[in-house]
TILO-956448 format. One line per 2 residues: number of its first residue (from 0); for each residue x, y, z of C-alpha. Coordinates in pm, whole numbers. Layout:
NUM> X:Y:Z  ...
REM end
This chain:
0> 0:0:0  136:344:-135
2> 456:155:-134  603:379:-416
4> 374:652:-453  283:969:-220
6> -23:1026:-42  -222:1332:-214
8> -452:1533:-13  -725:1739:-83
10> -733:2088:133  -1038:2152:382
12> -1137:2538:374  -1239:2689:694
14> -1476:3038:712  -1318:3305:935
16> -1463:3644:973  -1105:3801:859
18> -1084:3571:542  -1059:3664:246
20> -1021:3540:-187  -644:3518:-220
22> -682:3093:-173  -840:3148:-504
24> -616:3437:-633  -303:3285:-538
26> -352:2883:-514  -649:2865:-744
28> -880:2672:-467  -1216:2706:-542
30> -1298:2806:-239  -1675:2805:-79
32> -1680:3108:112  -1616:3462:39
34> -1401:3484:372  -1171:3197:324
36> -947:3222:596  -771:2860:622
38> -714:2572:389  -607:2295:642
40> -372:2098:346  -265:1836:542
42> -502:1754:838  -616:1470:1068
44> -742:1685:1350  -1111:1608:1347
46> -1221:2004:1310  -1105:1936:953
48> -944:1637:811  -833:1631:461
50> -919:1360:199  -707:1115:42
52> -774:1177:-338  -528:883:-467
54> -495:519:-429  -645:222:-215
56> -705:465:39  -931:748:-215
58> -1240:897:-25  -1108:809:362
60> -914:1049:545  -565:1108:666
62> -704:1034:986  -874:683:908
64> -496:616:756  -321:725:1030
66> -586:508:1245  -555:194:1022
68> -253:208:822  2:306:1106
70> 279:134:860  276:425:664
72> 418:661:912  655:413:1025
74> 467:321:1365  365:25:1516
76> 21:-98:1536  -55:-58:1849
78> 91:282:1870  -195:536:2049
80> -111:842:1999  -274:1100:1758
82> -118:1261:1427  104:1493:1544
84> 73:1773:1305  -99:2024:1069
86> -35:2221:795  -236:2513:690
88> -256:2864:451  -407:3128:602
90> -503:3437:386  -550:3783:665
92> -741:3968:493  -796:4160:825
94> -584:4129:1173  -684:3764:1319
96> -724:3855:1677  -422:3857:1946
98> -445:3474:2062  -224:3232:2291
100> -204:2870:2285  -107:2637:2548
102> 169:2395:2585  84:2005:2569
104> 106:1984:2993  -160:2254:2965
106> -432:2119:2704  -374:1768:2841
108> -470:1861:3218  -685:2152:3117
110> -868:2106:2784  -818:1724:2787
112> -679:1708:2473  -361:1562:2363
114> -140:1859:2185  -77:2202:2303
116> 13:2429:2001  374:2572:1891
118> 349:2628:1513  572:2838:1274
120> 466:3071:961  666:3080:653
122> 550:3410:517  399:3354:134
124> 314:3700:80  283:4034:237
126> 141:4309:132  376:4655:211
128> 406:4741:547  226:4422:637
130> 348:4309:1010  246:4077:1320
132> 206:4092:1645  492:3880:1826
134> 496:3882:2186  421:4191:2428
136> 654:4408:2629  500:4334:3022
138> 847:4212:3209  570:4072:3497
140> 265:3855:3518  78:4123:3685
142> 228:4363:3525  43:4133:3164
144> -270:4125:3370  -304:4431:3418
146> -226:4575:3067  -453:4349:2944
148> -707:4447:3175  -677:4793:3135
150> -681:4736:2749  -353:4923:2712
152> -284:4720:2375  -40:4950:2235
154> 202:4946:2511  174:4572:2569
156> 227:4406:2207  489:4390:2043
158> 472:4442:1619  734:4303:1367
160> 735:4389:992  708:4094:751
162> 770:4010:396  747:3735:182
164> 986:3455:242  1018:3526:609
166> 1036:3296:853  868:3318:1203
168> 852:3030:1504  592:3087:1723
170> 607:2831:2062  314:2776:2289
172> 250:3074:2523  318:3320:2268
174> 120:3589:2235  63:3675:1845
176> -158:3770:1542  -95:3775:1165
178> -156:4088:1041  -344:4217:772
180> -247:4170:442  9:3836:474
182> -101:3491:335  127:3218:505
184> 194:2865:587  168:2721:876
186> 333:2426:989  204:2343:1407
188> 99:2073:1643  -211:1874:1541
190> -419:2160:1807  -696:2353:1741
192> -670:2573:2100  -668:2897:2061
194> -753:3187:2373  -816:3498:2226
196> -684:3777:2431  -783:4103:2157
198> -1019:4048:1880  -1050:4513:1810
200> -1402:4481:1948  -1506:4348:1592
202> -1894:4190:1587  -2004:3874:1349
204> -2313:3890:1117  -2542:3877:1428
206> -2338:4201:1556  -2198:3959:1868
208> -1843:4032:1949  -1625:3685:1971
210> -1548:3508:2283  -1247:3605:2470
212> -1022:3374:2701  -874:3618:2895
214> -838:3460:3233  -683:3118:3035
216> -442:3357:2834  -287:3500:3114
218> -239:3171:3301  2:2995:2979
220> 146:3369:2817  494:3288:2871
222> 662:3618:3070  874:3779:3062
224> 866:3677:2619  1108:3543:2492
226> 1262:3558:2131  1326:3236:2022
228> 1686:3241:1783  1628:2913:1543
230> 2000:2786:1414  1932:2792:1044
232> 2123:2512:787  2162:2530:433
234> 2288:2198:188  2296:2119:-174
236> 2139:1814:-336  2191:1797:-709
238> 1986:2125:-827  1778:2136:-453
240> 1913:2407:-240  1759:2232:131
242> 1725:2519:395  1638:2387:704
244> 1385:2698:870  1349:2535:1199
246> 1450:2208:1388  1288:2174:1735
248> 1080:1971:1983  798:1918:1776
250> 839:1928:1421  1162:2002:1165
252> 1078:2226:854  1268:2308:492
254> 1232:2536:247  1334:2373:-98
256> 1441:2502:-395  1456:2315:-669
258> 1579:2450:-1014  1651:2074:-1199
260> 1737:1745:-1079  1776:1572:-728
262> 1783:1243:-644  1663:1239:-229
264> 1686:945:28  1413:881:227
266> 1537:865:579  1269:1026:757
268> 921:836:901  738:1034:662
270> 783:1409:527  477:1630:439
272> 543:1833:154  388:2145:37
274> 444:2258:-360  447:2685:-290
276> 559:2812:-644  620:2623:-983
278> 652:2269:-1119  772:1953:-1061
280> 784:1573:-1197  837:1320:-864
282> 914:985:-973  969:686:-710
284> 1056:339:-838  967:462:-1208
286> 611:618:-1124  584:989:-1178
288> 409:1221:-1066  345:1547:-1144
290> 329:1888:-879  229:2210:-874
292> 192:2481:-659  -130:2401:-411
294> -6:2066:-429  58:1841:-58
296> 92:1505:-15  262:1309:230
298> 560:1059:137  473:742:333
300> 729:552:524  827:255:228
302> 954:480:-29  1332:463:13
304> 1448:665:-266  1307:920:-505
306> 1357:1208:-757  1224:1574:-796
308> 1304:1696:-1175  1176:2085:-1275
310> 1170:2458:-1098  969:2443:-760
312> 962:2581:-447  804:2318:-99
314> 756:2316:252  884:2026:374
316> 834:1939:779  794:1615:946
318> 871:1513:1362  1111:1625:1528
320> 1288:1361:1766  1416:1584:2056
322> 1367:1507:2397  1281:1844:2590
324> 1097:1905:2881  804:2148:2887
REM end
C-alpha cells in the first residue's frame, strides 16, 4: 500500500470572519466562502481532516490512515497516539485577533486534549508594510494582567514587519496575530486551542463580538517573552538548495528550492510536503508524478528513494525527535 507513490490530499477550507479570496487568487482553490481564511492541506485533526484523493485509500481520510494504516508513518500498530501535526494557509485579509495557545502539559490537564500548540509561519506574501504581532513588552505577570485588563494594547504588544519569504517560530504561550495583508503557511501541532486575548471589538453577522479567554491567556502567556533564535542550515542536493527553517521539539521544517534534478533518500518516518511556487515531476521506483503549486501530499514511510526533476519551491516538515521538557 502506497509503497512507491505519495499520499495526495485534498485541502479543507475553513470560514473566518477576517478571510478573504487570495486561496483562489493565489492557489487557485475554489474556495466556498467569500471569507476563506484557512485551507487545512494536510489535516487529521477532526475540526477538519483532509481527503485522500489517490490510491487504495481514495475517499477516507488522513485520519482513518493514520488510524488503520500506522505502517505508513513508520509506527507500530498498536501505537496510540494521535497525528502529530498540521499544515495550513491562512489568507489575513484583516488582523486575526491577538491569541495564545497552550503547551501540551496545559491542554492535556486543562482542555483534555492531547497537543498544546507551537506552530511556525513561513510568510507567502505580504502586502507593504504588512506586520504581526509577536509577543508583548509586560516584564511581569501582573504587570500582563493588568495591561490586558486595562486594554492598554499599544504598550503591551509587540509588532514586527514581515515580507514574503520570512520565517517566524511561534512556541506555545506566545502571544501573536498575523496581520493584515500576509497569506502564510503554517506548519504546528495537530491543536486547534486557541484563547483569544484582543479580537479590536469586531462583531459577526449577528453584531456579537467573539469570545475572549482572557483569564486562560494570562495563566500559559509565557513572561517575561522570549525571542526564540532558530540555528538555520543550508545543503545542496543535485539542483535542490535544502534550507532547514526550523528544527525543534515538535516538528523540523525546509524550504526547498529546486531549479533541476535531485535524487533524495528517504530517511525520515514520513515528510509532508507542500508545492508553494512552480513545477515539478516526482518519480519513485519509475512512477511519476506530477506537482504544482497548491499541491501536498505526504511521502509514506516505504519509499526509500526518489527524484524531484523541474523549478519548484516546498515546505517540507515532518517530527522532530528531541527530547525536551516542557
Amino acid at each position: 500500500m502506497y509503497k512507491n507513490e505519495p499520499i495526495f490530499l485534498q485541502p479543507v477550507f475553513q470560514e473566518r470572519i477576517w478571510g478573504g479570496k487570495k486561496l483562489r487568487e493565489e492557489f487557485n482553490y475554489d474556495i466556498p466562502y467569500e471569507r476563506t481564511g484557512e485551507a487545512w492541506v494536510i489535516s487529521a485533526h477532526p475540526h477538519g481532516p483532509s481527503h485522500i484523493i489517490n490510491g487504495p485509500l481514495a475517499g477516507r481520510t488522513l485520519a482513518d490512515a493514520w488510524n488503520e494504516h500506522k505502517e505508513l508513518f513508520n509506527k507500530p500498530n498498536d501505537y496510540q497516539g494521535e497525528y502529530p501535526l498540521l499544515i495550513k494557509i491562512l489568507d489575513a485579509a484583516d488582523d486575526l485577533s491577538v491569541q495564545v495557545h497552550p503547551n501540551d502539559q496545559f491542554a492535556r490537564e486543562v482542555e483534555g486534549v492531547p497537543y498544546g500548540k507551537t506552530e511556525c509561519w513561513y510568510v507567502l506574501s505580504a502586502e507593504e508594510g504588512a506586520e504581526l504581532v509577536l509577543g508583548h513588552h509586560a516584564k511581569t505577570a501582573e504587570e500582563l494582567a493588568q495591561l490586558i485588563d486595562q486594554g492598554e494594547w499599544e504598550q503591551l504588544l509587540r509588532h514586527v514587519k514581515v515580507k514574503g519569504g520570512d520565517f517566524v517560530y511561534v512556541p506555545s504561550g506566545t502571544i501573536h496575530a498575523i496581520g493584515k495583508g500576509i497569506v502564510i503557511l503554517e506548519t504546528q501541532q495537530s491543536s486547534d486551542i486557541t484563547y483569544r486575548v484582543y479580537d479590536y471589538d469586531r462583531t459577526d453577522a449577528s453584531g456579537q463580538k467573539r469570545e475572549l479567554h482572557l483569564g486562560r491567556s494570562k495563566q500559559v502567556t509565557t513572561v517575561p517573552h522570549k525571542d526564540v533564535v532558530v540555528q538555520q542550515t543550508e545543503k545542496v542536493n543535485g539542483d535542490l538548495i535544502d534550507k532547514k527553517l526550523v528544527e525543534e521539539q515538535y516538528f523540523t521544517v525546509h524550504h526547498w528550492q529546486l531549479n533541476g534534478l535531485a535524487v533524495c533518500d528517504m530517511d525520515k518516518n514520513f515528510l509532508q510536503v507542500s508545492v508553494i511556487e512552480g513545477q515539478a515531476v516526482l518519480t519513485s521506483n519509475e512512477t511519476s508524478f506530477t506537482i504544482e503549486k497548491g499541491t501536498h501530499f505526504i511521502l509514506p514511510n516505504g519509499i526509500q528513494q526518489y527524484t524531484l526533476e523541474g523549478k519548484a519551491e516546498l515546505i517540507v516538515s515532518h517530527e522532530s525527535i528531541i527530547p525536551k521538557d516542557e
